[in-house]
C-alpha positions as CSV (number, residue, x, y, z in Angstrom):
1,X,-9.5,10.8,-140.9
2,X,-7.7,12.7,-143.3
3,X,-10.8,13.7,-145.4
4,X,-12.4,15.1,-142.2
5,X,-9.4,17.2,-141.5
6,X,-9.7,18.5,-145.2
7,X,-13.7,19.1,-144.7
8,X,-13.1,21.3,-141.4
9,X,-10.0,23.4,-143.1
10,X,-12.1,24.3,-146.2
11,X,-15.2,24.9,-144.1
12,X,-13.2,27.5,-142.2
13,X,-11.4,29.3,-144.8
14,X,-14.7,29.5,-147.0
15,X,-16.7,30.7,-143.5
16,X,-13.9,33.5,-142.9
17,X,-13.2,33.9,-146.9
18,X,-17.2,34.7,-147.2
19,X,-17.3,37.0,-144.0
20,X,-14.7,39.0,-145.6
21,X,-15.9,39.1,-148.7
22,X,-19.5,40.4,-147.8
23,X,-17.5,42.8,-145.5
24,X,-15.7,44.4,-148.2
25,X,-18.4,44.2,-150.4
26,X,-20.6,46.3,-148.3
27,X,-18.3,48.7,-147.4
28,X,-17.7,49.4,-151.3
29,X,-20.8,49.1,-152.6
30,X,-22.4,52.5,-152.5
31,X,-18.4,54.1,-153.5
32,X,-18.2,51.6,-155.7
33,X,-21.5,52.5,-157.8
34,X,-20.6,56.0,-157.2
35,X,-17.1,55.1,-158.9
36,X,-18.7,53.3,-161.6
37,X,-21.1,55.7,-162.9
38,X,-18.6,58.9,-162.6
39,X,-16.0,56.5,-164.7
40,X,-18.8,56.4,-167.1
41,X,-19.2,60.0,-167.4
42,X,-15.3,61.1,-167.4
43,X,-15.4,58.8,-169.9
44,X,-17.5,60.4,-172.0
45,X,-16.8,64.4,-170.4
46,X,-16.2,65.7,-173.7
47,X,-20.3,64.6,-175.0
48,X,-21.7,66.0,-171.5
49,X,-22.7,69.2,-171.8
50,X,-21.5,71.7,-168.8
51,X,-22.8,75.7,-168.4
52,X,-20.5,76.9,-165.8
53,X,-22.3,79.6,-163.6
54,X,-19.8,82.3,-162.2
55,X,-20.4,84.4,-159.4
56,X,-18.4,87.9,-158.8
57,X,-17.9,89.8,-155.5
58,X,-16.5,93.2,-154.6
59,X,-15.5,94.9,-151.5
60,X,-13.1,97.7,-150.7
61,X,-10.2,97.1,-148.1
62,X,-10.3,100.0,-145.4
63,X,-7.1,102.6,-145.7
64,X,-5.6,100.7,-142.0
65,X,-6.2,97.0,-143.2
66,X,-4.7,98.2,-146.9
67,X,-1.2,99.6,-144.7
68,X,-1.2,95.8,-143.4
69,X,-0.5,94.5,-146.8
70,X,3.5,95.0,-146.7
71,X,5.6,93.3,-148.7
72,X,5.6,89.7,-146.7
73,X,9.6,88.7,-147.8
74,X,8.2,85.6,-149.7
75,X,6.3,85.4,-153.0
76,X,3.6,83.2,-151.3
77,X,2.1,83.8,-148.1
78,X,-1.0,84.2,-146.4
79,X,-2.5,88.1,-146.2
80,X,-2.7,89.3,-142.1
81,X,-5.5,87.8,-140.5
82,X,-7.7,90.9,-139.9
83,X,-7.5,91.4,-143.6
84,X,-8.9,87.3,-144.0
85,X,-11.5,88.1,-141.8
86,X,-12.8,91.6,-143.5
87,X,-13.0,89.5,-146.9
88,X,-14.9,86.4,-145.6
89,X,-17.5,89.0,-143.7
90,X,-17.3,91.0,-147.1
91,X,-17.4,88.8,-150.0
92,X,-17.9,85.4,-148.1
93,X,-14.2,84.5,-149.4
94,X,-12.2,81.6,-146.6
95,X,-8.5,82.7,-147.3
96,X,-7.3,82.6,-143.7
97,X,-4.3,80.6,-144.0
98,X,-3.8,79.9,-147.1
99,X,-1.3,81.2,-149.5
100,X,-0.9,84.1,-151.7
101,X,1.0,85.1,-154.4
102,X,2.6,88.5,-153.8
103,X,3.3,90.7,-156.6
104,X,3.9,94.8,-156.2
105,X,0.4,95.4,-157.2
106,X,-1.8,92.6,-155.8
107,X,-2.4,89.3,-153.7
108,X,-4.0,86.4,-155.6
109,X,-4.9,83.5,-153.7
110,X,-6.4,80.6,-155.2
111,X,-8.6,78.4,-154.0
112,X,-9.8,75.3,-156.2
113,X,-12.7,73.4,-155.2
114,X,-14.4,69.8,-156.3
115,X,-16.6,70.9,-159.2
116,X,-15.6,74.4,-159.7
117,X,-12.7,77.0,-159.0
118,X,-12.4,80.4,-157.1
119,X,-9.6,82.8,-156.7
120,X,-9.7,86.7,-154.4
121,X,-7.6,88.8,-155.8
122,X,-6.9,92.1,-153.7
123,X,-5.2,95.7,-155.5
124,X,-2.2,96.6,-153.2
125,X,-2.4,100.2,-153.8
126,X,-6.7,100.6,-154.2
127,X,-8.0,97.9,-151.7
128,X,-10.2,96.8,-154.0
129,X,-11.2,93.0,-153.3
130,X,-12.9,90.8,-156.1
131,X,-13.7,87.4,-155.6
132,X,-14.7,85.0,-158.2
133,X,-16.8,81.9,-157.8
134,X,-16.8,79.6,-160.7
135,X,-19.2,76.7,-160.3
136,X,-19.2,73.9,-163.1
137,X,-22.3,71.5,-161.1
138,X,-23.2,68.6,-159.6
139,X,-22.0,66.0,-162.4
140,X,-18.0,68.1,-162.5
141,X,-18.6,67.5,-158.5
142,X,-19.2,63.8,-159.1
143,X,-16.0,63.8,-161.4
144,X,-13.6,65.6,-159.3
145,X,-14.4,63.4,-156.2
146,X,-13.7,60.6,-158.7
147,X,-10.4,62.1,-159.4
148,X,-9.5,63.2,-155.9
149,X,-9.3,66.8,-157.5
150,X,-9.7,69.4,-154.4
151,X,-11.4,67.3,-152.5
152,X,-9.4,67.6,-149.4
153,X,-7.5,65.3,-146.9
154,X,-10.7,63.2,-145.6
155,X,-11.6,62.1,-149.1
156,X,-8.0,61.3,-149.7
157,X,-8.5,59.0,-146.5
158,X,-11.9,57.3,-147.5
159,X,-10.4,56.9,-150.9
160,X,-7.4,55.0,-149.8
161,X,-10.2,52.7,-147.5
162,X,-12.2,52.1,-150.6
163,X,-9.5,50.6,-152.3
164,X,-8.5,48.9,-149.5
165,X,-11.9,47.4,-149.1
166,X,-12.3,46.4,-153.0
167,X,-9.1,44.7,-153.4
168,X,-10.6,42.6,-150.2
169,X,-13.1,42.0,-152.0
170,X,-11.0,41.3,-155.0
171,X,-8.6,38.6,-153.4
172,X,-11.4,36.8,-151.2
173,X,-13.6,36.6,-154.3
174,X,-10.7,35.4,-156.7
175,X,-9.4,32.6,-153.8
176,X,-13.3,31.6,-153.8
177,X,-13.8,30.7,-157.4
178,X,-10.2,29.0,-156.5
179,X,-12.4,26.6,-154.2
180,X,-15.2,26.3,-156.2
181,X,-13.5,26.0,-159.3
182,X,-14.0,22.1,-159.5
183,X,-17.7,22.3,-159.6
184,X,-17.9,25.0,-162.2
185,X,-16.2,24.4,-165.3
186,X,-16.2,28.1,-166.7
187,X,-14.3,29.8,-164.1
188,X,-10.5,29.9,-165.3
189,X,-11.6,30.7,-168.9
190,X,-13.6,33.6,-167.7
191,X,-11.0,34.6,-165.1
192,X,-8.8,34.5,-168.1
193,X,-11.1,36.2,-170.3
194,X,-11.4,38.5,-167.4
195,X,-7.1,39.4,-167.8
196,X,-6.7,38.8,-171.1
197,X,-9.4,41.0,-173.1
198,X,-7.9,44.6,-171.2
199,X,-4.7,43.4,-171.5
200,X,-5.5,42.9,-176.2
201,X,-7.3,46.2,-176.4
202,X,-4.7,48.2,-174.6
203,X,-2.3,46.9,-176.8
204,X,-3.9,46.9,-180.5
205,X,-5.8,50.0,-180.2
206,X,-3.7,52.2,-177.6
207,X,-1.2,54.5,-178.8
């Protein structure tokens, strides 16, 4: 009687322990090659060859929109929203919103992006506008997604799901080879092997 109970209460936990585990494993697995082969390539940034391609726009603020551009009591805040709106029809430019910093003579407002960088910068007493697009390609875009660098709030998100879903996929995994452990002799010492080697070559060859 006891042996039956046994059977049925490891044929559930391995039917739910395998449902999770392809669960998780699916949900990773295209992030999860896309994680591998971008730690791969920060791995080796400094052999990969980037030519940065930077793009340069100009406009000229209109004398009323220039008189708008008074001294905003902070050091960072965003210009006046008609001003936002003649530099994105202008130069193509999105600084609605976002902070600048103020100085006598100009606004600089930054604005990083996944794979590249950008900044508007705008004369106080001129008008003149210049906006600067630096994009580094598709494999720095790879790496900064990686990173989480600029990448905005909904990456952040899918980023904290994806390592919800592999360490799922970690713990149902490592509580499988728990259950079949008995019929495969090599599954501690590789689990071990598994903990062990990181654990040597972080400590003899990190410093």
């Amino acid at each position: 009687m006891r042996d039956t109970v046994d059977r049925q209460r490891r044929a559930f936990w391995l039917k739910h322990l395998h449902r999770w585990h392809w669960i998780s494993s699916a949900v990773s697995l295209v992030a999860l090659l896309l994680f591998s082969i971008t730690g791969f390539t920060l791995n080796h940034a400094a052999r990969i060859e980037a030519s940065p391609a930077v793009s340069r726009f100009a406009a000229t603020l209109p004398a009323p929109m220039l008189r708008q551009l008074t001294d905003p009591g902070a050091k960072s805040a965003p210009v006046p929203p008609a001003v936002a709106e003649f530099v994105r029809a202008e130069t193509g430019a999105r600084i609605e919103g976002r902070a600048g910093d103020w100085s006598d003579d100009e606004v600089y407002v930054s604005l990083p992006r996944a794979g590249g960088d950008a900044w508007v910068a705008i004369d106080r007493e001129t008008g003149d506008v210049q906006y600067e697009v630096t994009d580094r390609g598709w494999l720095a875009w790879l790496n900064d997604l990686h990173k989480g660098r600029n990448t905005g709030p909904v990456w952040s998100a899918f980023i904290d799901v994806f390592a919800l879903a592999c360490l799922v996929f970690a713990v149902t995994g490592l509580v499988l080879l728990k259950m079949h452990a008995a019929q495969r002799g090599m599954t501690w010492p590789m689990v071990a092997l598994g903990f062990v080697l990181p654990v040597v070559i972080a400590l003899l060859f990190i410093h």
